[in-house]
C-alpha positions in Angstrom: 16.2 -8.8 -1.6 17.7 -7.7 -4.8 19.6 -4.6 -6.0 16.0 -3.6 -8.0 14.0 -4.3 -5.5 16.0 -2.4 -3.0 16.7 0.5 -5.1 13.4 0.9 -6.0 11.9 0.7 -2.4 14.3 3.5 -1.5 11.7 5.6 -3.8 9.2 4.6 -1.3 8.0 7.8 0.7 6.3 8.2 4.1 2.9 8.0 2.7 3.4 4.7 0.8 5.1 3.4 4.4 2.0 4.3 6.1 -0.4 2.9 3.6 1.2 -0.3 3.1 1.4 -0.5 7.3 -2.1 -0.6 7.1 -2.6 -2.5 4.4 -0.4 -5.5 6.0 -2.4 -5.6 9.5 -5.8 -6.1 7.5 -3.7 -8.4 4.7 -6.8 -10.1 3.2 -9.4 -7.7 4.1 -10.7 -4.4 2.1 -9.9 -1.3 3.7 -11.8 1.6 2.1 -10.3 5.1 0.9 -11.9 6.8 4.2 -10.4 3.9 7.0 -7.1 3.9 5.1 -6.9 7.5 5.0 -7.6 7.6 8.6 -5.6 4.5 9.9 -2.6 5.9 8.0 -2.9 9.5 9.3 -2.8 11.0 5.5 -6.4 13.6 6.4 -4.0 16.3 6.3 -3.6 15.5 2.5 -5.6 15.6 -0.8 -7.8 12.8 -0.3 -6.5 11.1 -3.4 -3.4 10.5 -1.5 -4.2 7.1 -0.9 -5.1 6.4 -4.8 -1.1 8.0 -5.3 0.3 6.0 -2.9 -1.7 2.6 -4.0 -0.2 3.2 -7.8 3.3 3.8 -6.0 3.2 0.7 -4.1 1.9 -1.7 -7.2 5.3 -0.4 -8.8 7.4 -2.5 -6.2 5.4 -4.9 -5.5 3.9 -6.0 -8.8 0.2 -5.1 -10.2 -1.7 -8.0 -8.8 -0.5 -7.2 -5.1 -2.7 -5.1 -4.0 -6.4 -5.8 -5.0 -8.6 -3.0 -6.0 -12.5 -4.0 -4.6 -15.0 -1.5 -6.8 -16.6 0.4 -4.9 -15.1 -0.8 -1.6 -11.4 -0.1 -1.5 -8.2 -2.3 -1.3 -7.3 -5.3 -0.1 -2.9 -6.3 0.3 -3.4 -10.4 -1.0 -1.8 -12.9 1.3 0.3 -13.6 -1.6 2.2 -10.2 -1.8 2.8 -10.3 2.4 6.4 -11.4 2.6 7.3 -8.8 0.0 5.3 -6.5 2.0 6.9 -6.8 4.9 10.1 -6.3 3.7 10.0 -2.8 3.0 8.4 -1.7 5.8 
């Protein structure tokens, strides 16, 4: 890892943690707004959360890493995984 990557995933906050947990089980699979915002325990917040968090993550991890599926949710691409993992 790089100095810009690591300085920039020390801007990384609890919620991106959690969604990007999620999103790296089900790497390759869309998770919707509801199941991610269940499976990363975020119902306690606005339930835009997620859509903050997705924006954060496409910051570190580039904009094509995490798919957006109209209508259906996201989906982490198997191409993005090892950069993935390395923040979490």
């Amino acid at each position: 890892m790089n100095a810009n990557q690591s300085h920039t995933a020390d801007h990384i906050g609890p919620s991106e943690v959690a969604v990007l947990r999620v999103l790296v089980v089900n790497v390759g699979r869309v998770v919707s707004r509801a199941n991610l915002t269940r499976m990363a325990g975020l119902q306690h917040l606005s339930s835009r959360r997620c859509d903050k968090a997705i924006v954060s993550l496409r910051r570190v991890l580039g904009p094509t890493a995490i798919e957006t599926v109209r209508s259906r949710g996201w989906m982490l691409v198997l191409s993005a995984l090892d950069e993935a993992n390395k923040l979490l």
